[in-house]
C-alpha positions as CSV (number, residue, x, y, z in Angstrom):
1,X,33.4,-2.7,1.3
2,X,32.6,0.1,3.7
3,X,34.7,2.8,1.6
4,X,31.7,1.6,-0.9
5,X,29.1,1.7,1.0
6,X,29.4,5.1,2.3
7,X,30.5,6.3,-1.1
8,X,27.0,4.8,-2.0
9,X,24.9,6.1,0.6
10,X,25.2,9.6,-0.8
11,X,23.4,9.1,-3.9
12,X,20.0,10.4,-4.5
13,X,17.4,8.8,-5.6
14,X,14.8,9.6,-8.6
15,X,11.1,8.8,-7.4
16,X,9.1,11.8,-8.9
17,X,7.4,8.6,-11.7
18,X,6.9,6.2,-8.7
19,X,3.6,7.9,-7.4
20,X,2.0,6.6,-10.7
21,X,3.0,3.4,-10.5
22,X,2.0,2.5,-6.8
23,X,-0.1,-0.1,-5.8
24,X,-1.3,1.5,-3.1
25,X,-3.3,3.6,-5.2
26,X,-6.4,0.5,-4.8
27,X,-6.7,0.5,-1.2
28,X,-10.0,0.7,0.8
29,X,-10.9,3.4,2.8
30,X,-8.7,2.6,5.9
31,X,-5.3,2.6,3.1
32,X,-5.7,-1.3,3.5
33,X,-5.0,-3.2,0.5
34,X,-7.9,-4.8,-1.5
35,X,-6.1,-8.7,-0.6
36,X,-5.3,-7.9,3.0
37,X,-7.4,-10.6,4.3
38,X,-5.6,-13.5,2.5
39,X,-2.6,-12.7,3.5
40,X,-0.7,-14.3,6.2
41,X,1.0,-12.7,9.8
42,X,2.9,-9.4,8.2
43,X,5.5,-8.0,9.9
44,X,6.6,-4.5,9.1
45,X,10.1,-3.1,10.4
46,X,11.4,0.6,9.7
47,X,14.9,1.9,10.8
48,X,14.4,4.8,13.2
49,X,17.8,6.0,11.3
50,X,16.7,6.3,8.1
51,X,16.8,8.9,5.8
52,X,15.3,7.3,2.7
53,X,12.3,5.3,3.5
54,X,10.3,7.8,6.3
55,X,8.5,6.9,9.6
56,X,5.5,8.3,7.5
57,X,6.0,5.5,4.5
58,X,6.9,3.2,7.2
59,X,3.4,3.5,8.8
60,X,1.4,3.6,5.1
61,X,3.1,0.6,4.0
62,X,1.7,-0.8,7.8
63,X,-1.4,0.4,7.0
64,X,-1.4,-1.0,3.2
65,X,-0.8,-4.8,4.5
66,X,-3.2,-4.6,7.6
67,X,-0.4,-4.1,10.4
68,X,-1.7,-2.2,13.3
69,X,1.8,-1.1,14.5
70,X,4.9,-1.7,12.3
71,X,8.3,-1.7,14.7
72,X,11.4,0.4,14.4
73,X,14.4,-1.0,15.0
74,X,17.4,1.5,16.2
75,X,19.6,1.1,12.6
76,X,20.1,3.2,9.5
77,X,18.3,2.2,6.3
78,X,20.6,-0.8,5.2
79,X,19.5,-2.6,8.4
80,X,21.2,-6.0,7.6
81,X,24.4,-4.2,6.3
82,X,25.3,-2.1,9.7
83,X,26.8,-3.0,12.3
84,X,23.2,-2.6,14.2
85,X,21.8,-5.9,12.2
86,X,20.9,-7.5,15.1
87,X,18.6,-5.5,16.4
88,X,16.4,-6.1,13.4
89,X,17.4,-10.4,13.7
90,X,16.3,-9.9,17.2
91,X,12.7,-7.8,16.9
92,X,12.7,-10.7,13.4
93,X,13.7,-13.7,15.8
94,X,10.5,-12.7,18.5
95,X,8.1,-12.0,16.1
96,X,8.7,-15.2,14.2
97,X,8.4,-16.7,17.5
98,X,5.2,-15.6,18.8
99,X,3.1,-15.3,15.4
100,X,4.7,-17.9,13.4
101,X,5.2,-20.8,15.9
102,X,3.0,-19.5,18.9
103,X,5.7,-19.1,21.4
């Protein structure tokens, strides 16, 4: 599986059509999205590892579903496929803890 995945990890990625596409183009002036307050407790989680998804797209996608501060968890961009998975159960694990069932 590994041989795979690191065969994987070196492709590239087409997203010049995606900026088109994006929701986020309706946000209000903060970047919010229009529905933001009727959704429930959002938790955002970037990989401070990653070389696909940015600390910059990270934050906008934060910003997009009303998340003050989204958390980065020390793991490459497959968080739950590394060997570092746990540290992303673990921030998962707290946060479902204290926003979920008030703990």
């Amino acid at each position: 599986y590994q041989t795979y995945f690191e065969r994987d990890s070196k492709a590239t990625l087409d997203v010049s059509d995606l900026s088109r596409r994006l929701p986020s183009k309706h946000v209000d002036k903060e970047g919010r999205a229009p529905f933001v307050a009727d959704l429930p407790p959002c938790l955002v989680v970037g990989a401070k590892d990653d070389f696909i998804v940015d600390e910059v797209a990270v934050q906008e996608t934060a910003r997009y579903y009303g998340v003050d501060e989204p958390i980065f968890v020390d793991s490459p961009h497959d968080v739950m496929l590394t060997r570092k998975w746990q540290n992303a159960a673990d921030v998962l694990k707290t946060w479902i803890e204290e926003q979920v069932l008030g703990k």
